[in-house]
C-alpha positions as CSV (number, residue, x, y, z in Angstrom):
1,X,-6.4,-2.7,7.9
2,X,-5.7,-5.0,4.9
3,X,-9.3,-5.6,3.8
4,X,-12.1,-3.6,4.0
5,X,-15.4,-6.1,3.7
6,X,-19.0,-5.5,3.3
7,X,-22.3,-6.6,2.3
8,X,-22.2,-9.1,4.8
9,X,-25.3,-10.7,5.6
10,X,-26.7,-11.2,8.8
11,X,-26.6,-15.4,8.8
12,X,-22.9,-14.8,7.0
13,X,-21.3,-13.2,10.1
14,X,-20.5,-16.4,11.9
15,X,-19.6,-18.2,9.3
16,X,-17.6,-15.9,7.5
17,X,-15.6,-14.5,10.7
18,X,-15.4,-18.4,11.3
19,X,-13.6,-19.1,7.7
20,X,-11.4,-16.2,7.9
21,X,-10.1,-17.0,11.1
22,X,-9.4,-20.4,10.2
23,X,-7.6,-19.2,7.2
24,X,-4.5,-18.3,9.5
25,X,-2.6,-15.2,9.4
26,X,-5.4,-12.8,10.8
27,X,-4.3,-10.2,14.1
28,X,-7.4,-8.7,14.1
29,X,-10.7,-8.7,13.1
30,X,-13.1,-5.6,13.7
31,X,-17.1,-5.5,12.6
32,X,-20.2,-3.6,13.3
33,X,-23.6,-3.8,11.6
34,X,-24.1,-0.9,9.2
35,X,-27.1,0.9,7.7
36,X,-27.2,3.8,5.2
37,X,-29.3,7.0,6.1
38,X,-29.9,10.6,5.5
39,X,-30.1,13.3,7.5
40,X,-33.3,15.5,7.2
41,X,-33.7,18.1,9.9
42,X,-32.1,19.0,12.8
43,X,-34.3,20.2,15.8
44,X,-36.9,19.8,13.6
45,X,-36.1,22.1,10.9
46,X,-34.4,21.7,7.3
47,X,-30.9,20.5,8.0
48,X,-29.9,22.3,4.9
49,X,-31.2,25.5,6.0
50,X,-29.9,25.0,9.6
51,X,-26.2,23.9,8.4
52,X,-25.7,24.4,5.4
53,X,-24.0,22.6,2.5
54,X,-21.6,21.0,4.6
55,X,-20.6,17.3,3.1
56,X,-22.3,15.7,6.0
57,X,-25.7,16.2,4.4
58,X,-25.1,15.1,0.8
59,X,-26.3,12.2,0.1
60,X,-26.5,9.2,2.4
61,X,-24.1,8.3,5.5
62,X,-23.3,4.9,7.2
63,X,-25.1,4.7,10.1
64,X,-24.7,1.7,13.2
65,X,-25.8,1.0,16.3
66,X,-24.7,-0.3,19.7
67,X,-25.6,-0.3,23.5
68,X,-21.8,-1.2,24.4
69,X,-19.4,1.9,23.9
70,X,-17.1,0.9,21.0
71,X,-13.0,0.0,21.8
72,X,-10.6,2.8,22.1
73,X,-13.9,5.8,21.7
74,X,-12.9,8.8,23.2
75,X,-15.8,10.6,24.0
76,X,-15.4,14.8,23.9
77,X,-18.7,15.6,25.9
78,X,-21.5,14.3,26.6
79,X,-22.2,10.2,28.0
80,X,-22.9,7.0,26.7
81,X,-25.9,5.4,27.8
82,X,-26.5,2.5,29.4
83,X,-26.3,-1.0,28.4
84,X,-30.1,-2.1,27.2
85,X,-31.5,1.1,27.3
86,X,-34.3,0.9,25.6
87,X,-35.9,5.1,25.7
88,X,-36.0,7.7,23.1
89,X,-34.0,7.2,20.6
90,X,-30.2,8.3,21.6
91,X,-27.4,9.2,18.7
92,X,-23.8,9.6,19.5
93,X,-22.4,11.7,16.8
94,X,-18.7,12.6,15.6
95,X,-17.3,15.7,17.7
96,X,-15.5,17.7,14.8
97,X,-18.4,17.6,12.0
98,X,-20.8,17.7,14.6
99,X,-19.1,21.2,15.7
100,X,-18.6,22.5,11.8
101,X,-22.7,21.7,11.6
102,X,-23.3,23.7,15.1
103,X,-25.0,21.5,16.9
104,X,-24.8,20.2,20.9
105,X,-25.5,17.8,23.6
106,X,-29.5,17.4,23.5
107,X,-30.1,18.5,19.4
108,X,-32.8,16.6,17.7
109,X,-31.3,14.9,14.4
110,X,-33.8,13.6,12.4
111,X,-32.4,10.8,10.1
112,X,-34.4,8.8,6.8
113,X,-33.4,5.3,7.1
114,X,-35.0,2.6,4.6
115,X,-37.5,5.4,3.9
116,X,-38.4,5.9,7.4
117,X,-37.7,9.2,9.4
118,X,-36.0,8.5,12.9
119,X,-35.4,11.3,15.5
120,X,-32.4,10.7,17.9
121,X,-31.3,13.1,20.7
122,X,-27.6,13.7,20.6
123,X,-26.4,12.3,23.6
124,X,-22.8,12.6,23.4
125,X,-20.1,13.6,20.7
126,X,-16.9,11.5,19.9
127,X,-13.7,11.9,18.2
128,X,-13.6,10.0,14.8
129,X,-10.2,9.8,12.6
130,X,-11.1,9.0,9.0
131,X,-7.5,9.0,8.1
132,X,-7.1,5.2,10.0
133,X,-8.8,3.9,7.0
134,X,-10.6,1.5,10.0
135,X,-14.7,1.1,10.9
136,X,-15.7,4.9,11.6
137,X,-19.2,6.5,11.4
138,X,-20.5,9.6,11.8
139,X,-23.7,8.4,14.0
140,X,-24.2,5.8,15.9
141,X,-27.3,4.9,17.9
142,X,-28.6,2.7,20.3
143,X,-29.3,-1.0,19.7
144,X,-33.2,-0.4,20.5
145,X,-33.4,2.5,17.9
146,X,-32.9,0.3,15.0
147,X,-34.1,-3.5,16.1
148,X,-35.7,-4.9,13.5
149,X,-34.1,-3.1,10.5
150,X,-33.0,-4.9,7.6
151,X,-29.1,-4.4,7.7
152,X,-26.0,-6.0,6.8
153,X,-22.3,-5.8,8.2
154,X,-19.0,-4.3,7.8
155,X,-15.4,-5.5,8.7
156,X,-12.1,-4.7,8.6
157,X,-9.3,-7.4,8.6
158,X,-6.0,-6.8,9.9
159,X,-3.7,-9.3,7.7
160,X,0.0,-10.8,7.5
161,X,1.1,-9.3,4.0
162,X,2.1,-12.7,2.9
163,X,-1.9,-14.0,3.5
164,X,-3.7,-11.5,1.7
165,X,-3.8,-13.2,-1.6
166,X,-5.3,-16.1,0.1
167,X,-7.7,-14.6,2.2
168,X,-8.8,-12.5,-0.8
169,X,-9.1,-16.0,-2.7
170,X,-11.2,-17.5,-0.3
171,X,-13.4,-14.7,0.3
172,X,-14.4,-14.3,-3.2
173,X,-14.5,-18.3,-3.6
174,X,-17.0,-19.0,-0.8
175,X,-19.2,-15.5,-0.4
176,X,-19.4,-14.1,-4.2
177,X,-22.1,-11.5,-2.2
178,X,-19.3,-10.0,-0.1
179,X,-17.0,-7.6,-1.5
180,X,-13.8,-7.1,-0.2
181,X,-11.5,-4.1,-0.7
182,X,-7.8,-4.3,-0.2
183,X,-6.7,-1.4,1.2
184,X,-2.9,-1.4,0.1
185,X,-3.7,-1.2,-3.1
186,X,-6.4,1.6,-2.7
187,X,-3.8,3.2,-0.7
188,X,-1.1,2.9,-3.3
189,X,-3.3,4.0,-6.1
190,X,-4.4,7.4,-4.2
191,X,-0.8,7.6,-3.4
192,X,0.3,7.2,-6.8
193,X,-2.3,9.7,-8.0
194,X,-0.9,12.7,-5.7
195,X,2.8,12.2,-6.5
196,X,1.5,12.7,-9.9
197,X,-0.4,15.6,-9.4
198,X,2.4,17.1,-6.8
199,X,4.8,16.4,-9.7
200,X,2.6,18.4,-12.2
201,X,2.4,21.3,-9.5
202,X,5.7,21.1,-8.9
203,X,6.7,21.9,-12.8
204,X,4.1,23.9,-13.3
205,X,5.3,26.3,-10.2
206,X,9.1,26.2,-11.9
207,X,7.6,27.4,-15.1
208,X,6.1,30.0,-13.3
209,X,9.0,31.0,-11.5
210,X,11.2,31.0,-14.4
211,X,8.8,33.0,-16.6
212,X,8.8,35.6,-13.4
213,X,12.8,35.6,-13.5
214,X,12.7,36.3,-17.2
215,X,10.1,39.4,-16.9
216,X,12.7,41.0,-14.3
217,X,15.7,40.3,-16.7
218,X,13.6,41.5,-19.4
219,X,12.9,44.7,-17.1
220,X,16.1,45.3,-16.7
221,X,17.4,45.0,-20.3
222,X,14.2,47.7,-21.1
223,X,15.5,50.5,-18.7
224,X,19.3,50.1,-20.1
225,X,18.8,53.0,-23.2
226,X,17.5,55.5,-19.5
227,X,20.4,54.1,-17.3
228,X,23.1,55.5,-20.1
229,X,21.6,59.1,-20.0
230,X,21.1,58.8,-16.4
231,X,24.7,57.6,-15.9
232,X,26.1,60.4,-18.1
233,X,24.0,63.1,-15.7
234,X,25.5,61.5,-13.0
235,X,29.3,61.7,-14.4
236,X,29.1,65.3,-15.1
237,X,27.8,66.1,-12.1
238,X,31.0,64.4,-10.6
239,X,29.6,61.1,-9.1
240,X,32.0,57.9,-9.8
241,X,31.6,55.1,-11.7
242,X,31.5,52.8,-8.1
243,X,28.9,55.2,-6.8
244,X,26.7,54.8,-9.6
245,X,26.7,51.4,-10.0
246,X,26.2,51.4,-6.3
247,X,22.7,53.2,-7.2
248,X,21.6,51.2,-9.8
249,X,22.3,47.5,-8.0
250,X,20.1,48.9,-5.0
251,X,17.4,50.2,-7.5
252,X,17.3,47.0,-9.2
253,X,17.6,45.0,-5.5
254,X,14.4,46.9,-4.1
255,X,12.2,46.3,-7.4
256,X,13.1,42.7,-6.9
257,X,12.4,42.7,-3.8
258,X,9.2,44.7,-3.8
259,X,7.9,42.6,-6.7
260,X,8.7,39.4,-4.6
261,X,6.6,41.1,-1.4
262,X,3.7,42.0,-3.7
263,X,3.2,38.5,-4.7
264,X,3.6,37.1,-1.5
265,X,1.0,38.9,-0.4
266,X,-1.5,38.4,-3.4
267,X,-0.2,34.9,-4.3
268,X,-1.1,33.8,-0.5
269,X,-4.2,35.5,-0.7
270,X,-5.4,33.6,-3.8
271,X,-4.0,30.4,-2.4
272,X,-5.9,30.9,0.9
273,X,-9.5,31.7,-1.1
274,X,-9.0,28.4,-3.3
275,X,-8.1,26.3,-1.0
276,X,-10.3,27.6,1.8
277,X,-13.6,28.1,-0.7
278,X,-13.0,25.4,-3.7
279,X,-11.1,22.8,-2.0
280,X,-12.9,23.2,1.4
281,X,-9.1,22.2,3.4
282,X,-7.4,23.6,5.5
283,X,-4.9,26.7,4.5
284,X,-1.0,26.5,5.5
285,X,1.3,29.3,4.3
286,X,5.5,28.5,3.8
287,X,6.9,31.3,5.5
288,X,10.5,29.8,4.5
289,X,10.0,29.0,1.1
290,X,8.2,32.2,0.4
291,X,11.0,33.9,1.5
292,X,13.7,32.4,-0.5
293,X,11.7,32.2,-3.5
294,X,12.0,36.2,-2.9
295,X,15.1,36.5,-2.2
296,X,16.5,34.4,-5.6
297,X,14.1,36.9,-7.0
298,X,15.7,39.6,-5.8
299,X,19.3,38.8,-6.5
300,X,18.0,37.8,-9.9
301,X,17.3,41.2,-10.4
302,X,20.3,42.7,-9.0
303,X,22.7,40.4,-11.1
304,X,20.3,41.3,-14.2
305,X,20.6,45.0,-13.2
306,X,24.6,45.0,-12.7
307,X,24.8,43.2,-16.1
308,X,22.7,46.0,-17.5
309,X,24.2,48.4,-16.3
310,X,27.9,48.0,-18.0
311,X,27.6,49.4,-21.0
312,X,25.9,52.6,-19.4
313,X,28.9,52.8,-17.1
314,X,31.1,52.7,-19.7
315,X,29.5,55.3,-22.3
316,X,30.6,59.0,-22.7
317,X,29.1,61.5,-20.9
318,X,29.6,64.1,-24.5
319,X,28.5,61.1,-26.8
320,X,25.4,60.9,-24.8
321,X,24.1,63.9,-23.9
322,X,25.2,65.0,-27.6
323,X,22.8,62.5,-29.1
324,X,20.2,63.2,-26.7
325,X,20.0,67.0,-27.8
């Protein structure tokens, strides 16, 4: 949507939805009365103790209502029930939260709204996609459960580009009580703030990588004084200089290479606790890039190792083991 609107009044619905329309360039228009509650206990204990910390139950949710089953709901289990019922309070509830908080078809929710507890049966659960920035809530009960209480409403307006300017005008012209939210530019800002922060990780990661290709260089240029006395060994006992250069590129190719695995390994494993524990999302491990990052690593050390490794090759065998003694 365009605009995300609330703090509409119950007498300003008509009205407003009245204006707007005749304001031109609308496509669509979606509302639904909204209320704000908290959810206590769940079959009749502590909801805290029963689920957990889960963000669900911190702090307030939007709650509606409804005896018609909302446009385009897909329902994963359960039924809606029936237009005008008018029993015991009845809660549909949002299939993938209500799985991470363990409940099913027939839990007792218990919900504070306006200071008042309300218990709902969980009739059915439905899917709910956040990401379509459109009118989503985690409950919704039936119209009986909640007559009477003091709400307002909620909409989202589906706008030509080239009207939004006006329609934002007008809004805040004749209803200086309703706020409207323009969702491009929420959008573009959250946008804006990731490329940001995926730059940052993004130089940060190749500072990383090249302080890692220095410390293998730097290995390498350590173990040169023990590659001359190794080399000289080697050339008295008869091997060639081919051979042992052969020798030392696959040393230095394997210590690259097991370095690369290593961190693999304990790099995905810290990447999978932080993201998993602290940033509570959902893990994904780069198999490809992984790989190639280990592999540059690798021939990073070999080249290192084979440029080390001239000046060994090219020592004397006497002069060496000489100066060892």
């Amino acid at each position: 949507p365009s605009f995300f609107v609330v703090d509409i009044n119950n007498e300003q619905k008509e009205p407003f939805l009245a204006d707007i329309k005749a304001g031109g360039g609308i496509n669509r228009i979606d509302t639904a009365p909204m209320l704000r509650g908290i959810i206590t206990r769940i079959n009749g204990a502590s909801a805290v103790e029963v689920a957990g910390e889960h963000w669900v139950l911190r702090g307030d949710r939007g709650v509606t209502y409804g005896d018609t089953r909302p446009e385009g709901a897909v329902l994963t289990e359960g039924t809606w029930w029936p237009d005008g019922y008018s029993g015991p309070p009845l809660v549909s509830f949002a299939a993938e939260e209500g799985a991470e908080l363990g409940l099913v078809i027939g839990d007792k929710i218990t919900v504070n709204i306006l200071g008042r507890d309300l218990t709902a049966e969980i009739a059915n659960f439905r899917e709910v996609d956040f990401g379509n920035m459109g009118i989503n809530f985690i409950m919704t009960l039936n119209a009986a459960a909640l007559a009477g209480a003091p709400h307002s409403h909620i909409a989202t307006l589906y706008v030509a580009p080239e009207a939004e300017k006006g329609i934002l005008r007008s809004i805040a012209k004749s209803y200086p009580n309703i706020t409207a939210i323009q969702t491009r530019e929420a959008i573009a800002q959250v946008a804006d703030t990731f490329r940001k922060l995926a730059a940052a990780t993004s130089w940060s990661a190749g500072v990383t990588l090249l302080t890692g290709f220095m410390v293998l260089i730097g290995a390498a240029a350590s173990d040169e004084r023990r590659r001359v006395f190794e080399a000289a060994i080697l050339k008295t006992l008869g091997a060639v200089r081919g051979r042992i250069l052969f020798s030392f590129a696959l040393r230095s190719l394997i210590t690259g290479a097991a370095a690369g695995f290593v961190a693999i390994g304990a790099g995905g494993i810290g990447a999978w606790a932080v993201i998993t524990f602290v940033m509570d999302a959902e893990f994904a491990f780069a198999p490809v890039i992984a790989i190639v990052i280990v592999t540059t690593g690798a021939l990073v050390n070999l080249a290192a190792g084979i440029a080390f490794a001239i000046r060994p090759l090219s020592a004397r065998p006497a002069r060496v083991l000489r100066a060892r003694e």
